[in-house]
C-alpha positions as CSV (number, residue, x, y, z in Angstrom):
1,X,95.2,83.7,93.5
2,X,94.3,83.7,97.0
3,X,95.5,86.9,99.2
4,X,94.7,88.5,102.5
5,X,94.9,91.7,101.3
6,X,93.1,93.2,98.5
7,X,93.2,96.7,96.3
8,X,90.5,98.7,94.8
9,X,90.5,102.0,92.4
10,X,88.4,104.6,93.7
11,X,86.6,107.0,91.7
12,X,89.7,109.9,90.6
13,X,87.6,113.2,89.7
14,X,89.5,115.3,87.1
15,X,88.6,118.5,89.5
16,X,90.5,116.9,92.4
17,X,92.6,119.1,93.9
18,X,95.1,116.9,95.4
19,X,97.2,114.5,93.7
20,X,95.2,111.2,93.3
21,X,95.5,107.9,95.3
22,X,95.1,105.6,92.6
23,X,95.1,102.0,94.6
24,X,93.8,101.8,98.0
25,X,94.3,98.3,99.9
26,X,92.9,96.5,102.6
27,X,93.3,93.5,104.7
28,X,90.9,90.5,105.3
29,X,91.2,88.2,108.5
30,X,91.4,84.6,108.2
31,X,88.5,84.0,110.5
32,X,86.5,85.5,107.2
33,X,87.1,82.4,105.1
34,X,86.5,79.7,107.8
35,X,82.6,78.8,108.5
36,X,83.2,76.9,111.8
37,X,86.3,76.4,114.0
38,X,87.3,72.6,113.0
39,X,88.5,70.3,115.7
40,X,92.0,69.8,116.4
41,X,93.2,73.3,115.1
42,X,97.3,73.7,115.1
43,X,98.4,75.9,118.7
44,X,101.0,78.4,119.2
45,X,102.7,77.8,122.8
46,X,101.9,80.2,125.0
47,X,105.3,82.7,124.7
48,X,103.9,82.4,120.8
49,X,100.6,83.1,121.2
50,X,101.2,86.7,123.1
51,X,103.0,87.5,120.4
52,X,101.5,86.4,117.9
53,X,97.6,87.8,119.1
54,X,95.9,84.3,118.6
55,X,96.2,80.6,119.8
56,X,96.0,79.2,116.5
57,X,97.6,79.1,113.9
58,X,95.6,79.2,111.3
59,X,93.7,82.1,112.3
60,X,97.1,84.3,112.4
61,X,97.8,87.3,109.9
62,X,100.4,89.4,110.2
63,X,99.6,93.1,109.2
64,X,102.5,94.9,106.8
65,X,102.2,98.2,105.7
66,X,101.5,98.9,102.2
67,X,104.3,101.6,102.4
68,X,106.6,99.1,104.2
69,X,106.0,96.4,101.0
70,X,107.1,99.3,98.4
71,X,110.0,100.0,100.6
72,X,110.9,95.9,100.5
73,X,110.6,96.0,96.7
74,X,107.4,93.8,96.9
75,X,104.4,94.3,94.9
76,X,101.0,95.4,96.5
């Protein structure tokens, strides 16, 4: 399945004197999985595009926290 963000397990030492961090995630932008910019892209209007940090659509990705999805009930 296709996601933006991905998880990986780091290395947990059994001398590690802090309680572990089992799953770390990151995010990947769009712009990673597009090779060139096609023609005729979908555009925000302009009020959209402040907000939203792009002009097109496509190439928009909201960033959640990871604590902010446990707090939703979501999975990671």
């Amino acid at each position: 399945m296709f996601t933006l963000q991905k998880a990986w397990h780091p290395y947990i030492s059994p001398f590690d004197p802090c309680k572990p961090i089992t799953v770390k995630t990151y995010s990947t932008p769009p712009n990673l999985y597009m090779g060139f910019q096609p023609p005729n892209l979908p555009q925000f209007s302009p009020t959209e595009a402040l907000r939203a940090g792009t002009l097109w659509k496509a190439f928009y990705d909201p960033w959640y926290s990871p604590y902010e999805k446990a707090k939703r009930g979501q999975s990671q």
